[in-house]
mmCIF entry with sequence, helices, sheets and N, C-alpha, C, O atoms, coordinates in Angstrom:
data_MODEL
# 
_entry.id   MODEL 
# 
_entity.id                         1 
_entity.type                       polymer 
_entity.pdbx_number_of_molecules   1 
# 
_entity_poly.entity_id                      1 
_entity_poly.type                           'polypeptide(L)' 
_entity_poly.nstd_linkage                   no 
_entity_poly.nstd_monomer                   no 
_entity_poly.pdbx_seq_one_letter_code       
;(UNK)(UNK)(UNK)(UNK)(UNK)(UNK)(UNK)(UNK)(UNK)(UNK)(UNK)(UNK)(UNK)(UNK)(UNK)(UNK)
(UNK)(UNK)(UNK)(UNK)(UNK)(UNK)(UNK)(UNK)(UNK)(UNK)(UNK)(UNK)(UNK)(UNK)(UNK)(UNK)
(UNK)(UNK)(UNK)(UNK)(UNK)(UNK)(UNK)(UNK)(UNK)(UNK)(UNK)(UNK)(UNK)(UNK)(UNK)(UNK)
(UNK)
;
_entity_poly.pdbx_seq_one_letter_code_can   XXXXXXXXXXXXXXXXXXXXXXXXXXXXXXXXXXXXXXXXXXXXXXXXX 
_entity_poly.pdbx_strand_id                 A 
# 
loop_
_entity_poly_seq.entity_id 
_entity_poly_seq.num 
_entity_poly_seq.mon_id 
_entity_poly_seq.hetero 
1 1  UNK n 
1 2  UNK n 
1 3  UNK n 
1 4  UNK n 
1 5  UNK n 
1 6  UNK n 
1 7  UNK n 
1 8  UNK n 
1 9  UNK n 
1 10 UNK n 
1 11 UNK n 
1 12 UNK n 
1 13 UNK n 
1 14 UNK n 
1 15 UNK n 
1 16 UNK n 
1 17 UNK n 
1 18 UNK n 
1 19 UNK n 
1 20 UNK n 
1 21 UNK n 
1 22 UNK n 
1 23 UNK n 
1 24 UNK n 
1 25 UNK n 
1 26 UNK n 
1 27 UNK n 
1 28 UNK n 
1 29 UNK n 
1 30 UNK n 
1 31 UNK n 
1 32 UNK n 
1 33 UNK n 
1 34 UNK n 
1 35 UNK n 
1 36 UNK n 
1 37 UNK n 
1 38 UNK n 
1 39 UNK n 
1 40 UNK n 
1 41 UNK n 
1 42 UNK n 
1 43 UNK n 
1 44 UNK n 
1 45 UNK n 
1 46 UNK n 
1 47 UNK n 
1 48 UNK n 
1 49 UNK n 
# 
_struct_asym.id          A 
_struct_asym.entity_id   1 
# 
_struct_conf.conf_type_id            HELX_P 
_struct_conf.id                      HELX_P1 
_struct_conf.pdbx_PDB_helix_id       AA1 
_struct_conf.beg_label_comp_id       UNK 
_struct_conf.beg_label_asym_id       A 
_struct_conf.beg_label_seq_id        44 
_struct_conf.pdbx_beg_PDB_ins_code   ? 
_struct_conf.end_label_comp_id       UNK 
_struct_conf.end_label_asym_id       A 
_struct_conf.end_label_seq_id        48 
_struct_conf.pdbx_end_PDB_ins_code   ? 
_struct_conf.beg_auth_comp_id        UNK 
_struct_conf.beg_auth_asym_id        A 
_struct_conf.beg_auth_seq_id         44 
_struct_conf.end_auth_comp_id        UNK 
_struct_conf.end_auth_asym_id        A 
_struct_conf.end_auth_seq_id         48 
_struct_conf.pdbx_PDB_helix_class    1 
_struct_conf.details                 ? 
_struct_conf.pdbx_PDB_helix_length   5 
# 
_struct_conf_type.id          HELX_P 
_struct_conf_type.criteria    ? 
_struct_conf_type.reference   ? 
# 
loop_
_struct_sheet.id 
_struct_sheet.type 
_struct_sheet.number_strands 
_struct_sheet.details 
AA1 ? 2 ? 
AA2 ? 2 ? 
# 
loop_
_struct_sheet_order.sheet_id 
_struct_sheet_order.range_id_1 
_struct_sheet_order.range_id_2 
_struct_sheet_order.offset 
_struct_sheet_order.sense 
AA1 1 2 ? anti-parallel 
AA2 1 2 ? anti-parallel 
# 
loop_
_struct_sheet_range.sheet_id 
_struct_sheet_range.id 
_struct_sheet_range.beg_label_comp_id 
_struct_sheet_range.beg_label_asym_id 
_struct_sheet_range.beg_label_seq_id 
_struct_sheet_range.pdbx_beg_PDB_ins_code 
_struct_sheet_range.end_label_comp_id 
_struct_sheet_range.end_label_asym_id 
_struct_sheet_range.end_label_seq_id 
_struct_sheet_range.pdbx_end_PDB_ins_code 
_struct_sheet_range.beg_auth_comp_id 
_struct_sheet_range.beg_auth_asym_id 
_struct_sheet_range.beg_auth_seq_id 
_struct_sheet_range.end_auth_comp_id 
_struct_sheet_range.end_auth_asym_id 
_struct_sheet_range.end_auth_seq_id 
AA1 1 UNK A 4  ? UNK A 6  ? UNK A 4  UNK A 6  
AA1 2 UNK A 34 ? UNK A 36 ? UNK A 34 UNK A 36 
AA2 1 UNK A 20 ? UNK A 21 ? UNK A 20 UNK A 21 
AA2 2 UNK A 29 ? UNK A 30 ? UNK A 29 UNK A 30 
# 
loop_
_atom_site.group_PDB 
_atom_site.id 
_atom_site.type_symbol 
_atom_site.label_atom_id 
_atom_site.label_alt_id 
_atom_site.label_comp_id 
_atom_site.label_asym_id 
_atom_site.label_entity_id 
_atom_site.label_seq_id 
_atom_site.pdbx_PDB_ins_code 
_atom_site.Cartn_x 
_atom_site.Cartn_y 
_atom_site.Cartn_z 
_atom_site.occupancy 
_atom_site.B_iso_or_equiv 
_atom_site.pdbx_formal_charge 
_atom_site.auth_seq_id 
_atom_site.auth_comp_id 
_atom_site.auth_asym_id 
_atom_site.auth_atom_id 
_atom_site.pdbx_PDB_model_num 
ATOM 1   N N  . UNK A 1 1  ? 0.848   -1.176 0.000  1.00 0.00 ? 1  UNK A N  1 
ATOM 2   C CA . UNK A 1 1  ? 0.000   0.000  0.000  1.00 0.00 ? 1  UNK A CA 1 
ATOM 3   C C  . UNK A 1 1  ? 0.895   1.242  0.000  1.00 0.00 ? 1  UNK A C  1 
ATOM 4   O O  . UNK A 1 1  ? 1.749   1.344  0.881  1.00 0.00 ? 1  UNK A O  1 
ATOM 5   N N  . UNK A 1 2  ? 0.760   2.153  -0.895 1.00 0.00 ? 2  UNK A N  1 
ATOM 6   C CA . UNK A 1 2  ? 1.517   3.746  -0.771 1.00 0.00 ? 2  UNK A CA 1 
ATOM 7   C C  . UNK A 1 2  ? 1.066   4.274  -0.056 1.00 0.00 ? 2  UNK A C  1 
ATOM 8   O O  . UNK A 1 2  ? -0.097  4.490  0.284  1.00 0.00 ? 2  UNK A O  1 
ATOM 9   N N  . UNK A 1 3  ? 2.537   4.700  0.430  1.00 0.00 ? 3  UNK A N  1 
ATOM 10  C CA . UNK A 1 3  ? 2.276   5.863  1.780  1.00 0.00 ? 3  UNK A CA 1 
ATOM 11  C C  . UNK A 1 3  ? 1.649   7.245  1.721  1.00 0.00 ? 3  UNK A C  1 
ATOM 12  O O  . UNK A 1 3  ? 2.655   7.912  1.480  1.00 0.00 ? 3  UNK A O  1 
ATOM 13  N N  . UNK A 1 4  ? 0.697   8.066  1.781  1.00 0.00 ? 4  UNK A N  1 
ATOM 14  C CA . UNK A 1 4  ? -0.110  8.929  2.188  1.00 0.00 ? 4  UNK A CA 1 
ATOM 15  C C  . UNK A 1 4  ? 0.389   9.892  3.236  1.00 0.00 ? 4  UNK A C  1 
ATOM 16  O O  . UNK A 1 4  ? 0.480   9.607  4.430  1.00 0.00 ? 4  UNK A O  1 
ATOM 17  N N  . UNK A 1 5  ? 0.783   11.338 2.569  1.00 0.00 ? 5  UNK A N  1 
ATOM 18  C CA . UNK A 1 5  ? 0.275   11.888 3.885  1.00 0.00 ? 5  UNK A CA 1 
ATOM 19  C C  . UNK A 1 5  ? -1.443  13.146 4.143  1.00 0.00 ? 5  UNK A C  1 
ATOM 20  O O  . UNK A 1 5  ? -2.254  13.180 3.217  1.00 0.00 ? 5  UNK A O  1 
ATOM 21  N N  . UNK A 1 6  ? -1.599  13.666 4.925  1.00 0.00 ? 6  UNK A N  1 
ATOM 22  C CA . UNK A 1 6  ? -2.943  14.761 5.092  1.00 0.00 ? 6  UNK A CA 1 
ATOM 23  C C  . UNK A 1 6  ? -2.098  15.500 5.560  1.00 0.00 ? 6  UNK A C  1 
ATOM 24  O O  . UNK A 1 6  ? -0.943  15.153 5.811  1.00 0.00 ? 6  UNK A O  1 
ATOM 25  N N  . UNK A 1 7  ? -2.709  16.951 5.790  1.00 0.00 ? 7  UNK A N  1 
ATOM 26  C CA . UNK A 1 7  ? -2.113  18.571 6.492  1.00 0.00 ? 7  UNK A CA 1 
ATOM 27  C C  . UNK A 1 7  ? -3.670  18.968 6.781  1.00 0.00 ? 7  UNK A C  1 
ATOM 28  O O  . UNK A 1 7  ? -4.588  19.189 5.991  1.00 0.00 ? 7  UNK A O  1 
ATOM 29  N N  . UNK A 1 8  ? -3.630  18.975 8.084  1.00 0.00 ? 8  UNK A N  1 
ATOM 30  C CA . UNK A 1 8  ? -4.809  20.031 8.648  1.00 0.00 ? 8  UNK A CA 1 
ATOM 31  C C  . UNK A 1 8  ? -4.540  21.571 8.477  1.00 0.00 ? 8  UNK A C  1 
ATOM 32  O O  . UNK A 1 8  ? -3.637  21.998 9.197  1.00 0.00 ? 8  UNK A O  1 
ATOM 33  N N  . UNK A 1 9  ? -5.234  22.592 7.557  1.00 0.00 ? 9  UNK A N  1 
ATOM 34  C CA . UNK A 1 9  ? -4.909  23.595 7.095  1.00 0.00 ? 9  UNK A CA 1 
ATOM 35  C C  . UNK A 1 9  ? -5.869  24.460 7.547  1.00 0.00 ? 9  UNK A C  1 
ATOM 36  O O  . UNK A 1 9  ? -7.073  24.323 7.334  1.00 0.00 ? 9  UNK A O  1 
ATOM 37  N N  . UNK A 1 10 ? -5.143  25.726 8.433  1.00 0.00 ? 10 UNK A N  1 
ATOM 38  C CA . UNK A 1 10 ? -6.375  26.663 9.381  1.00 0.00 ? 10 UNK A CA 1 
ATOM 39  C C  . UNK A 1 10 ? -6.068  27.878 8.800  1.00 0.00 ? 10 UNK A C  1 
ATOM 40  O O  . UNK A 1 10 ? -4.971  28.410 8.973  1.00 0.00 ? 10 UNK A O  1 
ATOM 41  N N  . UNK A 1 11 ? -7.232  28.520 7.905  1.00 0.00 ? 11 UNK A N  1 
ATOM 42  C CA . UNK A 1 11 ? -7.581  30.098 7.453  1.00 0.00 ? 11 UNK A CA 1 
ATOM 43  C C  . UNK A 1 11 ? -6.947  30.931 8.491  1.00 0.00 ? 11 UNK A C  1 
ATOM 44  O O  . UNK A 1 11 ? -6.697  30.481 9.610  1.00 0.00 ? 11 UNK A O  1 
ATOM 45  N N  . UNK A 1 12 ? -6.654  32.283 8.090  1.00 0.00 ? 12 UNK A N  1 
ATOM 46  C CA . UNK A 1 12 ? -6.620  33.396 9.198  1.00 0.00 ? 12 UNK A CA 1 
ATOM 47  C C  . UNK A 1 12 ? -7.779  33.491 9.813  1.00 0.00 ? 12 UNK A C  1 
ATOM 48  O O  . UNK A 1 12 ? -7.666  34.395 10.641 1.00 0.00 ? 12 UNK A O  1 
ATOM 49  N N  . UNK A 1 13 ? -8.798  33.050 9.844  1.00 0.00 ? 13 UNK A N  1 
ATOM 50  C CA . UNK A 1 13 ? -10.137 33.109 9.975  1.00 0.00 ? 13 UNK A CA 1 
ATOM 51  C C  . UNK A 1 13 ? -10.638 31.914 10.699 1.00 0.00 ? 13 UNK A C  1 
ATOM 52  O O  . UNK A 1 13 ? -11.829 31.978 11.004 1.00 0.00 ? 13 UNK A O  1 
ATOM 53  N N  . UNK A 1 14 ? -9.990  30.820 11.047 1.00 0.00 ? 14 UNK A N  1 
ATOM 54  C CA . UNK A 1 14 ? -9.886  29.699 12.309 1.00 0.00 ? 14 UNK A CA 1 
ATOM 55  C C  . UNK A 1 14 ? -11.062 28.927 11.472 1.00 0.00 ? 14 UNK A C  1 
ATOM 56  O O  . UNK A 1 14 ? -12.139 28.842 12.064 1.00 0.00 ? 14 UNK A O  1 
ATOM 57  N N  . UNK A 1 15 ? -10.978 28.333 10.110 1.00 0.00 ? 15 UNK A N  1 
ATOM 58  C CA . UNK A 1 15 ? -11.570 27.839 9.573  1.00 0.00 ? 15 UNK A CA 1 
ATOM 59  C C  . UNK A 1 15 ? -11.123 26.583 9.247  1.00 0.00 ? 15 UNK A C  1 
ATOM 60  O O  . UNK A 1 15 ? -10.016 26.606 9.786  1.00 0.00 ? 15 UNK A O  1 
ATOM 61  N N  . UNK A 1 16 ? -11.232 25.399 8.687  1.00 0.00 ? 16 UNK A N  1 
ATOM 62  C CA . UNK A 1 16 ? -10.471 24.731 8.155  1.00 0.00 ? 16 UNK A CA 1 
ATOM 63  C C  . UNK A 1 16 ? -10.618 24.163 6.636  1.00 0.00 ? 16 UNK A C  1 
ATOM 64  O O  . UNK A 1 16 ? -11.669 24.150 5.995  1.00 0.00 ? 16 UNK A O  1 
ATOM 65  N N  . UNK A 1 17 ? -9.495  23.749 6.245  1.00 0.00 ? 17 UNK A N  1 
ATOM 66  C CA . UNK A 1 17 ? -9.492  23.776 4.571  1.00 0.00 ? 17 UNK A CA 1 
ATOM 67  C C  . UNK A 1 17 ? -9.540  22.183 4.449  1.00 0.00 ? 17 UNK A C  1 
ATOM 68  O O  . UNK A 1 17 ? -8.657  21.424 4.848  1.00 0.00 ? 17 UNK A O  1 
ATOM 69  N N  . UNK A 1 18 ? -10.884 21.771 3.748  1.00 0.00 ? 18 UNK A N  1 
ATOM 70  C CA . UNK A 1 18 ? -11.092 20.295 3.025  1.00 0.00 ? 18 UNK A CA 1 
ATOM 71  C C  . UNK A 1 18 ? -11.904 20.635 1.543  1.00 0.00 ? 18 UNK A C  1 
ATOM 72  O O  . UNK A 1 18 ? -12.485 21.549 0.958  1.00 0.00 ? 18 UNK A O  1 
ATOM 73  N N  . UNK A 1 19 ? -11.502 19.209 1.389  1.00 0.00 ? 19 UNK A N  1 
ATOM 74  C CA . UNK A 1 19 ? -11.988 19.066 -0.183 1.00 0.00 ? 19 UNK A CA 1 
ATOM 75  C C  . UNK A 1 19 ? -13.132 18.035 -0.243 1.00 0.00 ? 19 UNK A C  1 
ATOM 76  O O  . UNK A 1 19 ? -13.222 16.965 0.359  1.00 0.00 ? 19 UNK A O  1 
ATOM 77  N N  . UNK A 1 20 ? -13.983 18.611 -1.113 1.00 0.00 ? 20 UNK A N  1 
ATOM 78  C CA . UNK A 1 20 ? -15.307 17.780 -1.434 1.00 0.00 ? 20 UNK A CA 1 
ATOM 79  C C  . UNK A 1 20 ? -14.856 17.442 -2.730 1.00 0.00 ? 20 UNK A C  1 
ATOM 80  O O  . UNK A 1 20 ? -14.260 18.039 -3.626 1.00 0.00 ? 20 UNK A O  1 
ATOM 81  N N  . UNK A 1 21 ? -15.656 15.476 -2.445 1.00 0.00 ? 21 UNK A N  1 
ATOM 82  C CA . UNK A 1 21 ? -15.143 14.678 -3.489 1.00 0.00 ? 21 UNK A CA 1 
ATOM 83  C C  . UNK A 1 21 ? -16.307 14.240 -3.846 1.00 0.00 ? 21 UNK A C  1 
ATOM 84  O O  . UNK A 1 21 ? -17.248 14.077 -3.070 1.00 0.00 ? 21 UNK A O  1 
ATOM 85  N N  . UNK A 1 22 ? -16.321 14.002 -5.152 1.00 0.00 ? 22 UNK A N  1 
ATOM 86  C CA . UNK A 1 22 ? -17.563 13.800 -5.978 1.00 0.00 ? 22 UNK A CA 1 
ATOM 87  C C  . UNK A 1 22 ? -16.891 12.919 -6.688 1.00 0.00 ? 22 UNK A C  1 
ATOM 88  O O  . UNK A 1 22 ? -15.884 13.383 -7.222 1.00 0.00 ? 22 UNK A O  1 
ATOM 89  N N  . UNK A 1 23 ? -17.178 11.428 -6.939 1.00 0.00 ? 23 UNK A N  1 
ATOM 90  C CA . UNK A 1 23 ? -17.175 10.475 -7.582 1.00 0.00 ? 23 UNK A CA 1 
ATOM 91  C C  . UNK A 1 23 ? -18.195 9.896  -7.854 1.00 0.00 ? 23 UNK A C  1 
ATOM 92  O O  . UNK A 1 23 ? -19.124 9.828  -7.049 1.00 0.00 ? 23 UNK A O  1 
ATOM 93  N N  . UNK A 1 24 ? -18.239 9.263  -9.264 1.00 0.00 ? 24 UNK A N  1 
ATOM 94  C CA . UNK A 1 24 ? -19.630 8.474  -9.474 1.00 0.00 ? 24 UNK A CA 1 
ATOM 95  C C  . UNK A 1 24 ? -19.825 7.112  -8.812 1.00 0.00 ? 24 UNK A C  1 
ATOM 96  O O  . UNK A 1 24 ? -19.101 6.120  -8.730 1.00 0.00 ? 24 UNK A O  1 
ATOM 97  N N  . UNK A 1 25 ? -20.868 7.356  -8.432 1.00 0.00 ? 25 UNK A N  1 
ATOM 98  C CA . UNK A 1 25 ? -21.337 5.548  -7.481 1.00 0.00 ? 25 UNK A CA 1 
ATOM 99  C C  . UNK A 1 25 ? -20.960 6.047  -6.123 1.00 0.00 ? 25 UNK A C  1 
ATOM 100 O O  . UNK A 1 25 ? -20.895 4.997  -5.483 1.00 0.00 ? 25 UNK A O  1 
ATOM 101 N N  . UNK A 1 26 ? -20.681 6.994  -5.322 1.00 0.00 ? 26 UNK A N  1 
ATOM 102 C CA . UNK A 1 26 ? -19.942 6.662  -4.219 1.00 0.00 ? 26 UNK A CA 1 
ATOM 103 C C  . UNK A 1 26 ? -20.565 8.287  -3.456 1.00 0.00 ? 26 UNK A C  1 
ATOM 104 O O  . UNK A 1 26 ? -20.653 9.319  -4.121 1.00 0.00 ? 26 UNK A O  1 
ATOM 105 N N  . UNK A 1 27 ? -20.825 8.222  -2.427 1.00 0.00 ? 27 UNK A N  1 
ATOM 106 C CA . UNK A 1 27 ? -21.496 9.367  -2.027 1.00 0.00 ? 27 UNK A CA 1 
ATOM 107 C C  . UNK A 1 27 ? -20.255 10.663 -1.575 1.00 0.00 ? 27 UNK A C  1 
ATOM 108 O O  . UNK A 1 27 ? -19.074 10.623 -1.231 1.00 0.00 ? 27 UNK A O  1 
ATOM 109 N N  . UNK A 1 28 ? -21.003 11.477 -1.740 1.00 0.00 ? 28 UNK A N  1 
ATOM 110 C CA . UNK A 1 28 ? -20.244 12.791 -1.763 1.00 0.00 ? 28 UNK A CA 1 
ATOM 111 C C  . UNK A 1 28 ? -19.478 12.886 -0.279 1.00 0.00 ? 28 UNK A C  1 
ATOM 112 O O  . UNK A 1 28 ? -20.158 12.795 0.743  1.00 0.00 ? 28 UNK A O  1 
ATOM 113 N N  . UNK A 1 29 ? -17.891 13.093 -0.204 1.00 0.00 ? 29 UNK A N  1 
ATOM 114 C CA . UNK A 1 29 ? -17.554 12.897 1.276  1.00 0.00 ? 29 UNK A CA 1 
ATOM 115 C C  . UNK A 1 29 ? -15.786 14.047 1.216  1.00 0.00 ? 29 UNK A C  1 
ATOM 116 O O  . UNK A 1 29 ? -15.320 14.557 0.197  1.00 0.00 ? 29 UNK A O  1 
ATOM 117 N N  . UNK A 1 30 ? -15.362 14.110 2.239  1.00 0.00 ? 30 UNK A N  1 
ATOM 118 C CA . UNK A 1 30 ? -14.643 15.288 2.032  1.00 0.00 ? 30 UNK A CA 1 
ATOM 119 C C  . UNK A 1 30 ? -13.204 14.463 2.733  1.00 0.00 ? 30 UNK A C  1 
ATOM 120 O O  . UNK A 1 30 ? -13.234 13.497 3.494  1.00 0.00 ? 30 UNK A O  1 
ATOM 121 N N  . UNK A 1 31 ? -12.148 15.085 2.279  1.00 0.00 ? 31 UNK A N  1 
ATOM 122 C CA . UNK A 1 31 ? -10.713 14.936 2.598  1.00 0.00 ? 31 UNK A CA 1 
ATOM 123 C C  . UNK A 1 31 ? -10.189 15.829 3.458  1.00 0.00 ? 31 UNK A C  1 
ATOM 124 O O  . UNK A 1 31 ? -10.974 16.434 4.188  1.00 0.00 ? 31 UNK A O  1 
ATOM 125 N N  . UNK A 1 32 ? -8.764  16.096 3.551  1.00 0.00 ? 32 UNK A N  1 
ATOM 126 C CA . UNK A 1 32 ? -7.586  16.797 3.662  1.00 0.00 ? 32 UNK A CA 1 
ATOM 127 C C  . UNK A 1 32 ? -6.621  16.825 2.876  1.00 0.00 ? 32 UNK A C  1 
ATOM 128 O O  . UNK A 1 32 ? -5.883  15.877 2.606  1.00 0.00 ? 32 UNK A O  1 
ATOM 129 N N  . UNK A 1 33 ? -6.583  17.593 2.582  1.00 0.00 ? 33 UNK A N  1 
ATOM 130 C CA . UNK A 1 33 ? -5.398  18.094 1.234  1.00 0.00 ? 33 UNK A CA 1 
ATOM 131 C C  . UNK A 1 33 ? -4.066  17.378 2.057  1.00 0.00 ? 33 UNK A C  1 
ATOM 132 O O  . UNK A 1 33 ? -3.673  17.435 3.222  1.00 0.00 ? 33 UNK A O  1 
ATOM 133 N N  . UNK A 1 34 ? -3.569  16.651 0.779  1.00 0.00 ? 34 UNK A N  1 
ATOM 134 C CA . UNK A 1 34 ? -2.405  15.131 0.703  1.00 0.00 ? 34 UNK A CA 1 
ATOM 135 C C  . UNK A 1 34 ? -2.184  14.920 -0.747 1.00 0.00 ? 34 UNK A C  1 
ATOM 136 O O  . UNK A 1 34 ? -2.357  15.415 -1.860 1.00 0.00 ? 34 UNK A O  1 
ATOM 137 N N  . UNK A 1 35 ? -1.651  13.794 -0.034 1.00 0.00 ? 35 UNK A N  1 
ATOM 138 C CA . UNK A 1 35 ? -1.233  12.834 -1.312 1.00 0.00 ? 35 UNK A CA 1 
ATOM 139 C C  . UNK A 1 35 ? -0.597  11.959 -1.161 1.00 0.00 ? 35 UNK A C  1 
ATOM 140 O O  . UNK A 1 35 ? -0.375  11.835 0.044  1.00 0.00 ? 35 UNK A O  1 
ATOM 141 N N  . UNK A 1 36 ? -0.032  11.050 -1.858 1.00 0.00 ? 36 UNK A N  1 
ATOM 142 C CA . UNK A 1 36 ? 1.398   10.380 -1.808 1.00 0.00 ? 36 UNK A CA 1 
ATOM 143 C C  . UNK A 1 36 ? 2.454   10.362 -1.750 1.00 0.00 ? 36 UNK A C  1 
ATOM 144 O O  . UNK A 1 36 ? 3.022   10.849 -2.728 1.00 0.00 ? 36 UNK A O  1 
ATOM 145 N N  . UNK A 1 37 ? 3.174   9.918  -0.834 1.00 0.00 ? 37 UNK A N  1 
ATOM 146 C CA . UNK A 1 37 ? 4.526   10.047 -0.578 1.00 0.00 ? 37 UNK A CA 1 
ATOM 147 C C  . UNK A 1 37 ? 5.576   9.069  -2.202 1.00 0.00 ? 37 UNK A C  1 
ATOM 148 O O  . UNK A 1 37 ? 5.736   7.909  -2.582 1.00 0.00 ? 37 UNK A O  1 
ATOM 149 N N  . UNK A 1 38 ? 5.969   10.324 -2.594 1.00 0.00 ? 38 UNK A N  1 
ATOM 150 C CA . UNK A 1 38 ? 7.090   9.617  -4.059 1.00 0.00 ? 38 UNK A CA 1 
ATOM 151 C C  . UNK A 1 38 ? 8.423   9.004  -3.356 1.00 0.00 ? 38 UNK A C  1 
ATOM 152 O O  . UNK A 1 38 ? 8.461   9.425  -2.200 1.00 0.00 ? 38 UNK A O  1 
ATOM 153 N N  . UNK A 1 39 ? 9.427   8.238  -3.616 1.00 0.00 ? 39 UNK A N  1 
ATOM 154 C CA . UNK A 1 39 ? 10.775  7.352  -3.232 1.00 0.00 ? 39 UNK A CA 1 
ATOM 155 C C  . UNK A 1 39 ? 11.431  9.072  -3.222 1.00 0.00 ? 39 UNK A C  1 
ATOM 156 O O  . UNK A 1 39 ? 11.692  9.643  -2.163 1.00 0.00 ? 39 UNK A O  1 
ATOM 157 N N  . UNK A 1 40 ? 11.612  9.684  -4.516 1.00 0.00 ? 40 UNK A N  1 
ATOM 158 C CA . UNK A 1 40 ? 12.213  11.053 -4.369 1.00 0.00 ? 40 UNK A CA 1 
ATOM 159 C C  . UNK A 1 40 ? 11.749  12.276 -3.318 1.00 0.00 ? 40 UNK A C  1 
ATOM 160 O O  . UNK A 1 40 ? 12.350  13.301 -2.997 1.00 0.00 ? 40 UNK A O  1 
ATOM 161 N N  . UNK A 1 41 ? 10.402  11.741 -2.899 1.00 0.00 ? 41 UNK A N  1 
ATOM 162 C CA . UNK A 1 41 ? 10.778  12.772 -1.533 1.00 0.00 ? 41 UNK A CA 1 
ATOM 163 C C  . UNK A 1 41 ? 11.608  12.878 -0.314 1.00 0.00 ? 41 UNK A C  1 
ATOM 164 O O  . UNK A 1 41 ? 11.805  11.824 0.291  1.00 0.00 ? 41 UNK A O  1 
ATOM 165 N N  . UNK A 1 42 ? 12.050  13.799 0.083  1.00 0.00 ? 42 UNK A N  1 
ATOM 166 C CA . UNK A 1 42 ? 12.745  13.765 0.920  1.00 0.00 ? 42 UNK A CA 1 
ATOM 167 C C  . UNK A 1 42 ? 12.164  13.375 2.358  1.00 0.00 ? 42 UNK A C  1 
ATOM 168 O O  . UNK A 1 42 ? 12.629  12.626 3.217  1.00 0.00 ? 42 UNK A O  1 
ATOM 169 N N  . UNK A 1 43 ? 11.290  13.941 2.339  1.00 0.00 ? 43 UNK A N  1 
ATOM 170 C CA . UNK A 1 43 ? 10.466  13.668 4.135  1.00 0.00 ? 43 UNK A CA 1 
ATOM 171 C C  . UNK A 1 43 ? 8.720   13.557 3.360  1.00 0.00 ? 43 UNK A C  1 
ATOM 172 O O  . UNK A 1 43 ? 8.362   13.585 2.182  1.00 0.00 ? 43 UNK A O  1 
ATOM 173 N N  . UNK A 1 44 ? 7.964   13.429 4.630  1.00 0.00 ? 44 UNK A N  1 
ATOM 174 C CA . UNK A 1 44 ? 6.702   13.449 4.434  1.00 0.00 ? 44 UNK A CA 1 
ATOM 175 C C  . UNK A 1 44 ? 6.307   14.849 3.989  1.00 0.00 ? 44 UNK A C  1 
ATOM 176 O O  . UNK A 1 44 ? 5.750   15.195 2.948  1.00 0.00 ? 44 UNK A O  1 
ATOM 177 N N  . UNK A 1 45 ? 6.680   15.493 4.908  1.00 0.00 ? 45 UNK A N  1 
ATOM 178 C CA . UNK A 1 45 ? 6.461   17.161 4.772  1.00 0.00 ? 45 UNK A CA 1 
ATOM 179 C C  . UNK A 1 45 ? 7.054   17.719 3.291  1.00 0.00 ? 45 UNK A C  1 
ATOM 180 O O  . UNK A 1 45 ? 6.431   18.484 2.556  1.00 0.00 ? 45 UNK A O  1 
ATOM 181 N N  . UNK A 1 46 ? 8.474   17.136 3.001  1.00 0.00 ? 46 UNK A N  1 
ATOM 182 C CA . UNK A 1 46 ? 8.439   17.612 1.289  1.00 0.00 ? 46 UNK A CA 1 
ATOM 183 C C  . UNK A 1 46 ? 7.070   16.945 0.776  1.00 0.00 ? 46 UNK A C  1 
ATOM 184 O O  . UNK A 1 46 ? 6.385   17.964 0.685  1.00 0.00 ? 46 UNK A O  1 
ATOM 185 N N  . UNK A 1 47 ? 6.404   16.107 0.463  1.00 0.00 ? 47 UNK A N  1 
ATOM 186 C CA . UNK A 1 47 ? 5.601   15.217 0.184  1.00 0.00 ? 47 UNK A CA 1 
ATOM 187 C C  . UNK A 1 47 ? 4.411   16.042 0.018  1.00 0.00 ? 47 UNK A C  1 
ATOM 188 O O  . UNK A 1 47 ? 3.594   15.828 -0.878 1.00 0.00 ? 47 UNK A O  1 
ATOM 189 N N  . UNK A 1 48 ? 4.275   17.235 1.100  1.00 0.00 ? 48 UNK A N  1 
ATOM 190 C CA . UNK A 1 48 ? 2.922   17.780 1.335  1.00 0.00 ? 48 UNK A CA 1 
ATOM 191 C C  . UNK A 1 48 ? 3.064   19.112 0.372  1.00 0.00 ? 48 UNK A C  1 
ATOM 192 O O  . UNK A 1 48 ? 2.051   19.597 -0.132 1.00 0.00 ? 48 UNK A O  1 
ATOM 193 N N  . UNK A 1 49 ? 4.392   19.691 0.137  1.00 0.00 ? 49 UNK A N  1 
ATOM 194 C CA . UNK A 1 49 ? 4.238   21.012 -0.250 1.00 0.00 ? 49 UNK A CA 1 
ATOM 195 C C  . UNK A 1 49 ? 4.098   20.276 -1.959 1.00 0.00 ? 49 UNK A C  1 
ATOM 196 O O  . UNK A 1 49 ? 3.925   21.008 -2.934 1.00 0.00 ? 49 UNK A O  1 
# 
């Protein structure tokens, strides 16, 4: 399984930043901005920017 990371991301405004996912067949449900960790990243955190 590939490694994954998330970042909890807070507005100047004490809000928080997710993403609504819309796929077909599958009900509408929300994330945290991520992704996959590549062999060429250096850390998780390179991974996120």
């Amino acid at each position: 399984m590939k490694e994954r990371v998330r970042a909890v991301l807070l507005t100047e405004n004490n809000t928080m930043l997710a993403i609504r996912r819309n796929r077909p067949g599958i009900p509408v449900y929300w994330v945290l901005p991520g992704g996959g960790v590549e062999p060429s990243d250096e850390s998780r955190e390179t991974a996120l920017h």
